[in-house]
N, C-alpha and C positions, 0 to 999 in steps of 0.2 A: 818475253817482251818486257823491257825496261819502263819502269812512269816515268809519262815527259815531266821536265822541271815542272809543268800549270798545272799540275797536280799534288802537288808536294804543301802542305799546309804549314805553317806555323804555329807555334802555339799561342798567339794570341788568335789566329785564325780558328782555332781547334775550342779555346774558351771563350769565343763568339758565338760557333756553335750552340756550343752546350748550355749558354745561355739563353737563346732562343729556344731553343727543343723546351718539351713540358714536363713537368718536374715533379720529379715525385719524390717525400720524403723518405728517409731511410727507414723510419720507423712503419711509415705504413708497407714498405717494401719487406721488412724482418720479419710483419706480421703475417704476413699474404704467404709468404713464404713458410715460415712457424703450421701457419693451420692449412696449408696445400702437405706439407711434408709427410702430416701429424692429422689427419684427414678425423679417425678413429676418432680418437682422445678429443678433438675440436667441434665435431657434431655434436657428441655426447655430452660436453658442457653447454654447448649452445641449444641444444635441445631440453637441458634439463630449463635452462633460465628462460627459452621461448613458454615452456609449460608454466614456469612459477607467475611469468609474466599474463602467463593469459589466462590463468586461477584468480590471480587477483584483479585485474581487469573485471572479470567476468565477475568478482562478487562486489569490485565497488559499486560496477553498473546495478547489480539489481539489488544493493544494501537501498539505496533511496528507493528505486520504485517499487520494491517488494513493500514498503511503509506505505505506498500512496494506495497499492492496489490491496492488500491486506484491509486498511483501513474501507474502501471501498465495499470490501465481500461484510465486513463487519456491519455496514449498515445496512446489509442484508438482512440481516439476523434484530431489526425492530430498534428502538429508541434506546441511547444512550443517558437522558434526561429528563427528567417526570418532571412536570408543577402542577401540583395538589392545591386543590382549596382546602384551607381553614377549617376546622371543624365540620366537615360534609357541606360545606354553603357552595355556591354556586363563583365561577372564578367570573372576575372582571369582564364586562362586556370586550373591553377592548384588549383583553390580554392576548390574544393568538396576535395580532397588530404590534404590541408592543413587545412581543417574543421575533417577532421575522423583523422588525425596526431592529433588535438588541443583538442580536447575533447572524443578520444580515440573509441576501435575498437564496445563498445558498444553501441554508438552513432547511428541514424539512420539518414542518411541524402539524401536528394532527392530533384536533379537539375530540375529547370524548366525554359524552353523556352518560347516567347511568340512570335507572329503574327499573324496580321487581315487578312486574304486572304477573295475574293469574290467567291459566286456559280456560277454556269449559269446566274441567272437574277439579277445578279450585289450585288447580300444580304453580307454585313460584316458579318465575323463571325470571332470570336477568335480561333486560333488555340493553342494549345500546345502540346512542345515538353519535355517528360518527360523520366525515366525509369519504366516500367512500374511494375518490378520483385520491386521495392524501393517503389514505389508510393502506391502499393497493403500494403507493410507493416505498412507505417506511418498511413495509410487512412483506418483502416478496418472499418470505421462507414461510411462509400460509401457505397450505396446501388448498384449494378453492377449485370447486368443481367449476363453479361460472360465477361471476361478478356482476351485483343488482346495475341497473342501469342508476347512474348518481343523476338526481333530478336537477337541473339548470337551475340556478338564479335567477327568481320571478320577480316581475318590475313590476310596480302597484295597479299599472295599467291591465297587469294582464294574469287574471287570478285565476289559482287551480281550482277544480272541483274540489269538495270537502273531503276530508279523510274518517269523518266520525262517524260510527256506525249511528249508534245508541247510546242513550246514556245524557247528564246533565251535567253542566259545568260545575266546579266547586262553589262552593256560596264563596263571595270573597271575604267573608269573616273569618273562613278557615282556610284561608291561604297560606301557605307558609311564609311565615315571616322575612326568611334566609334567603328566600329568593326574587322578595320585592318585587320590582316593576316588570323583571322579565316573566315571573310569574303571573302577575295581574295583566299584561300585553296577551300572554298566550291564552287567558284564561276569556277574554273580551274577543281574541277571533275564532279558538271554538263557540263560543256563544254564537258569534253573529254566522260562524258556518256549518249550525247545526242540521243534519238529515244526513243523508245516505250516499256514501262515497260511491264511485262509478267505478271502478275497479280495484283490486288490491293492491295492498300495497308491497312492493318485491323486499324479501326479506336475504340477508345472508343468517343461514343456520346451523349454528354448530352441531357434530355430528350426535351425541350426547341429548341435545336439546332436542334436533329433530326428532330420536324414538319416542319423548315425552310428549309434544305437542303436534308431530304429524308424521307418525309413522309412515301414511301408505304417500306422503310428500305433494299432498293436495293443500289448497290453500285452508288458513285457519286463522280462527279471532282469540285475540288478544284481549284484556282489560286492564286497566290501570286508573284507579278512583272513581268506578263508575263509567267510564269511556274506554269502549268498545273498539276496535279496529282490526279489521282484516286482512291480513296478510296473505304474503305467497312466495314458496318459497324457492326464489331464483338460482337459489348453489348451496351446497355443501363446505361446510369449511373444520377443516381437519389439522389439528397443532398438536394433540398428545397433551394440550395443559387446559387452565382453565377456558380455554377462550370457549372450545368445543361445546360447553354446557351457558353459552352465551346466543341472544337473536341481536343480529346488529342490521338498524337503522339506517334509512340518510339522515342526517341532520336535523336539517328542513323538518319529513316528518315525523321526525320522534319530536320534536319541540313542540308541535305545533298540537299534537296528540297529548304530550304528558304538559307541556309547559314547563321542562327543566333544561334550565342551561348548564353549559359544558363544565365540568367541576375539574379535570386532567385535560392535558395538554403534553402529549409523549413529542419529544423532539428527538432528531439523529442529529448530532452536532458533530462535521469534520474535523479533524484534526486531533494532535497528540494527546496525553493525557493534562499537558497542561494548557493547552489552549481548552481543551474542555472544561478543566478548571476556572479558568478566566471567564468563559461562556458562562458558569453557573453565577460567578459571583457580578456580571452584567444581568443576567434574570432576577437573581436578590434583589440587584437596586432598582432595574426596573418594575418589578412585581412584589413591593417591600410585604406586602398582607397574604400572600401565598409561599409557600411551602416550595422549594426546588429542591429536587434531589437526583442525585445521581444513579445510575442503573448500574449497579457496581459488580453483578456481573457481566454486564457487557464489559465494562471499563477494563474490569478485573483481567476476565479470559481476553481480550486487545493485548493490553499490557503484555502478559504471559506468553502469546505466539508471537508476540514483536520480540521480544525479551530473549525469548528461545531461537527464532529464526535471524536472527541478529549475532546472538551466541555460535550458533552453526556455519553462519559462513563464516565469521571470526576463524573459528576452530579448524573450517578445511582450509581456509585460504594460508592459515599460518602452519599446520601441517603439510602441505605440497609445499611450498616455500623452501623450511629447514629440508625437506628431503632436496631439493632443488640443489639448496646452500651446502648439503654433504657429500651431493654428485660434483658439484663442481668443485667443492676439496680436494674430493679421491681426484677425479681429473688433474688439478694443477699440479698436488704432488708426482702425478706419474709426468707430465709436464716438464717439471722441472728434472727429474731422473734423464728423462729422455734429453734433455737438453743442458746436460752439465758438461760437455762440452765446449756448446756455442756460448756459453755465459763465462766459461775459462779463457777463452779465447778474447773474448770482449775485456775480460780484466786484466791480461797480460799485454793487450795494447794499449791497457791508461785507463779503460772504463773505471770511473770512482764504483764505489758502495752501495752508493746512493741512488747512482746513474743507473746501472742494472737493478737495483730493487724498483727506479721508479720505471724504469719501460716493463717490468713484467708486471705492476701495478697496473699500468697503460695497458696492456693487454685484457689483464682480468677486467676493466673497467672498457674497455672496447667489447670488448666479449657480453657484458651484462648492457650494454646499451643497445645493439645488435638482435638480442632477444629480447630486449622491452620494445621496440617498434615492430618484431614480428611478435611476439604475443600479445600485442595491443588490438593487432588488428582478427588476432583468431581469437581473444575475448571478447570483442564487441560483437561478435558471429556467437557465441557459445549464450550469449547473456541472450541473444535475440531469439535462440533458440529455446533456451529455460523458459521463459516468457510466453513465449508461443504454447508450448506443451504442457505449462503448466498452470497459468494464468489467461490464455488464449487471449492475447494483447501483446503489441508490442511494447521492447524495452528500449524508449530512447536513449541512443550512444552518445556518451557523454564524455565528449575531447576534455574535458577539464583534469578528467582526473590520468590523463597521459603524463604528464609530468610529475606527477605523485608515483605512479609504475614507473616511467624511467628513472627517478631518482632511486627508486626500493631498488631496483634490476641490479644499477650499479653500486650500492651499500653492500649488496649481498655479494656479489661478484669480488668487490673490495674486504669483506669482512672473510670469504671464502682463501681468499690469497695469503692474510697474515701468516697462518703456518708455512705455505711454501716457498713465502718471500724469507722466513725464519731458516729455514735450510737452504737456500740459498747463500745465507752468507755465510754459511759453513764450507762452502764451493771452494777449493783451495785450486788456483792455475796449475801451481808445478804439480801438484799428483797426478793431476784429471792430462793433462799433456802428456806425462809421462807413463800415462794407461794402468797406472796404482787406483 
């Protein structure tokens, strides 16, 4: 059966058509074509650069927050920053004030007292006087059977029972000089709350300490100048250094017992080594008569597992990479063997030099931008998983650093090509046509 003449198109009719229909470049059609043909060879680069892609992904994402939470476990591990009084004197009434003023309300910081009092059969022992609600927080790598209860803030209205067993206040002629008024304060409310305390007072006792002053872990008296006090002892507390051969205090009553003020003040200061830095030299000028010093091996061992776990992802993320960049080598060369044909062919109908080096550049550069948006998103899964299993916390995914992987994807991709764009233009039409 013949077509009636209404069927019969023109060519303007025919490139009407083809104008309307949806268009698709030739290049993305050679491509589609290229890696359907060539299935093998096309995974296996695109597989290599999904990997490199989601290696790095995965270590940008936890190079930042491996710092924040590292930093975090470290001030586990107790104070990064001491301020020492001056020749044993006693530090500033308002220095803990002027230390959370100086380095702000994030800051942890926590006053300690000191004094050697004897037991019953004459034994020294260190006493200290801390916060214990502070002390629990700097110090969570204290091993602590149970925690004294920290005595509240007493308003003048509403005063405790005595703490003093026995015993007479220092004459104030032999007060000590070094601690002035806060001595003379404490020395005026033992006086006026002398007799006999209503219960003791809970003590944290290091393991050490305890065999010496109460072995069977019943309550026991202290002295310190003549004044007597009773203890008892609420928990064990176990560190392997000196703390264990230490009795620690609340605050409140060890002041009020010995009448010594807080002489150290251990701070955990956030941040890198040089905002630490900066931290110390704001406590100088705030505290110009006290002593700051750094805890240099906290600072120290920081430094060194940032330094090292900083070095380590460095070293695998750029290790999978080059292997990355060697897979897709070996690939393009086999690539281009496989395809010395279709590139003879493109050069015998006019393709310049330039023209077939830059569409197989376009390929390699399609190919690496292909695997940065799928290893972008199987890194930000790999990062959340390291995170979880490692740090039990999640690792926020950070879109920022996508455009830093997809530019790497496609440098590598690009830099993987130069050799096989180099034999390529070794490609001669008449041989490769004529099956030479």
């Amino acid at each position: 059966m013949s077509a009636s003449p209404s069927t019969v198109h023109t060519p303007q009719q025919v490139a009407g058509r083809r104008a309307k229909a949806p268009h698709t470049s030739m290049f993305v059609r050679m491509l589609i074509r290229a890696a359907v043909l060539r299935r093998g060879r096309a995974a296996s680069a695109l597989l290599a650069m999904v990997v490199a892609a989601a290696v790095a992904t995965a270590m940008m994402n936890l190079y930042v927050d491996v710092q924040a939470k590292l930093r975090t476990e470290f001030r586990n591990y107790g104070a990064n920053v001491v301020v020492v009084a001056k020749e044993s004197n006693s530090l500033p009434a308002d220095a803990l004030a002027r230390v959370e003023s100086s380095l702000g309300s994030k800051t942890l910081a926590v006053p300690f007292s000191y004094a050697v009092a004897r037991t019953k059969d004459g034994q020294s022992v260190v006493v200290v006087g801390t916060d214990f609600n502070r002390a629990r927080q700097l110090n969570r790598w204290w091993n602590v059977s149970h925690w004294p209860n920290a005595s509240p803030p007493s308003s003048p209205s509403a005063k405790v029972a005595p703490t003093v067993v026995t015993g007479q206040a220092a004459p104030k002629g032999r007060q000590n000089t070094a601690h002035g008024a806060s001595r003379g304060l404490a020395t005026e409310t033992m006086q006026a709350s002398e007799g006999r305390q209503t219960a003791p007072v809970e003590a944290l006792v290091g393991m050490r300490a305890a065999t010496a002053v109460t072995p069977d872990r019943k309550p026991f008296e202290l002295t310190f100048q003549g004044r007597t006090l009773q203890l008892s002892p609420a928990g064990l507390l176990q560190t392997g250094a000196s703390e264990d051969s230490r009795i620690y205090l609340d605050q409140s009553e060890f002041q009020t017992w010995t009448g010594v003020a807080p002489s150290t003040i251990e701070i955990a200061v956030n941040g890198s080594s040089e905002e630490i830095e900066q931290g110390i030299k704001q406590l100088t000028r705030a505290l110009p008569t006290v002593d700051v010093r750094p805890v240099r091996q906290i600072m120290e061992a920081e430094a060194n597992v940032l330094n090292k776990t900083r070095a380590t992802l460095y070293a695998a993320a750029t290790l999978i990479v080059l292997t990355a960049a060697l897979c897709v080598l070996a690939t393009l060369i086999g690539w281009v063997f496989d395809r010395r044909r279709d590139f003879a062919i493109m050069k015998a109908l006019g393709a310049s030099e330039r023209l077939v080096n830059g569409f197989f550049a376009a390929e390699a550069a399609a190919l690496g931008a292909i695997g940065a948006v799928l290893g972008f998103g199987i890194g930000i899964g790999v990062a959340a998983w390291i995170g979880r299993v490692n740090f039990h916390a999640p690792v926020v995914p950070r879109f920022s650093v996508f455009p830093y992987v997809l530019a790497g994807s496609i440098a590598v991709a690009l830099i993987s090509a130069v050799l096989p764009i180099g034999l390529l233009r070794r490609v001669q039409p008449a041989l490769i046509l004529r099956g030479e």
